[in-house]
C-alpha positions in Angstrom: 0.0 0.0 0.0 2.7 2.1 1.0 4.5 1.8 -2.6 1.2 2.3 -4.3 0.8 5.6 -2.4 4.9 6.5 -3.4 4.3 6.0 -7.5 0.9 8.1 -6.8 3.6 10.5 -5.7 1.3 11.0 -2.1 4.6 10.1 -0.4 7.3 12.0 1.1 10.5 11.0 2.8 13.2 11.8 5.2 13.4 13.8 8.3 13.5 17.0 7.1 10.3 16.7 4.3 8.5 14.6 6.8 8.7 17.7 9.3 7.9 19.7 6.8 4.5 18.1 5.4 3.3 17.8 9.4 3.8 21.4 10.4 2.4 22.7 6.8 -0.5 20.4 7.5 -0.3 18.3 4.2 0.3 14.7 6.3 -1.6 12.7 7.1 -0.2 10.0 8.7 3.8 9.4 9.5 5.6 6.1 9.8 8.5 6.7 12.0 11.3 3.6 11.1 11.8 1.6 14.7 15.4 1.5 14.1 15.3 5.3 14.2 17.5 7.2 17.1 15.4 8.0 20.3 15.8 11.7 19.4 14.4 11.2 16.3 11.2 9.4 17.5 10.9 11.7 20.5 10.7 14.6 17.8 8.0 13.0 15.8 6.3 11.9 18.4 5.9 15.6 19.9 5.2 17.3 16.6 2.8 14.7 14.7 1.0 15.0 18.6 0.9 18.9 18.4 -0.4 18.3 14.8 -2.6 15.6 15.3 -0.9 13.4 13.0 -1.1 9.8 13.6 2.1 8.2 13.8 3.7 4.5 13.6 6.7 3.2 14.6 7.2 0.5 12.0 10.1 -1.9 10.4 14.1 -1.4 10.3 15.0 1.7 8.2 15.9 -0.8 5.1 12.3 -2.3 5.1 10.6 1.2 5.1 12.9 2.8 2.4 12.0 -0.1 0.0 8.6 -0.1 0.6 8.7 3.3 -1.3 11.4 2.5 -3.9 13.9 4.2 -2.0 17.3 3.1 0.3 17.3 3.6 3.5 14.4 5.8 5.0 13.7 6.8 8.8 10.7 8.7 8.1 7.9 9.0 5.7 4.7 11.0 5.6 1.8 9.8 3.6 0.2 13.1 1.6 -3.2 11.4 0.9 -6.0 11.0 3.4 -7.5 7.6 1.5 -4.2 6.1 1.5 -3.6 7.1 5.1 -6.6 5.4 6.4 -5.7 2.1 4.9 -2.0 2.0 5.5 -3.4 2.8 9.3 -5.9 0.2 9.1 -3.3 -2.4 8.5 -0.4 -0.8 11.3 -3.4 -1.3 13.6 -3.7 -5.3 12.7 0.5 -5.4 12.5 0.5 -4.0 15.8 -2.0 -6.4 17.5 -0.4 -9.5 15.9 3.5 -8.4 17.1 
């Protein structure tokens, strides 16, 4: 879902235009990778909280980055609401089953 969302070009990546989508209001969910530093969680965590973005920590940094065609990625913001829902929909049943 994630990589349909990336060729639909409702993806962005990377700390900086991750941060950037949340505080300009364009995200609307974040996947945070879970190999990402504590610093960088904590920051995500605040913001997309402030924002009201829902975020997910999910899979190493290697995992996430090829889920969107990419190398290695600790962030990613998803730019459409439909896709948002789903990709949450299915962090919610990854969550439960870990």
């Amino acid at each position: 879902m994630l990589g349909l969302a990336a060729k639909a070009g409702r993806v962005v990546s990377g700390e900086f235009s991750t941060e950037k989508a949340v505080k300009s209001q364009k995200a609307f969910l974040v996947i945070v990778s879970k190999e990402a530093s504590e610093n960088t969680k904590k920051m995500f965590r605040n913001m997309c909280s402030f924002y009201q973005v829902p975020m997910y920590l999910y899979a190493p940094k290697e995992a996430l980055g090829n889920a969107i065609g990419k190398q290695f990625r600790a962030s990613v913001a998803v730019l459409d609401e439909g896709f948002a829902k789903s990709l949450e929909e299915k962090l919610k049943l990854a969550e439960k089953t870990e």
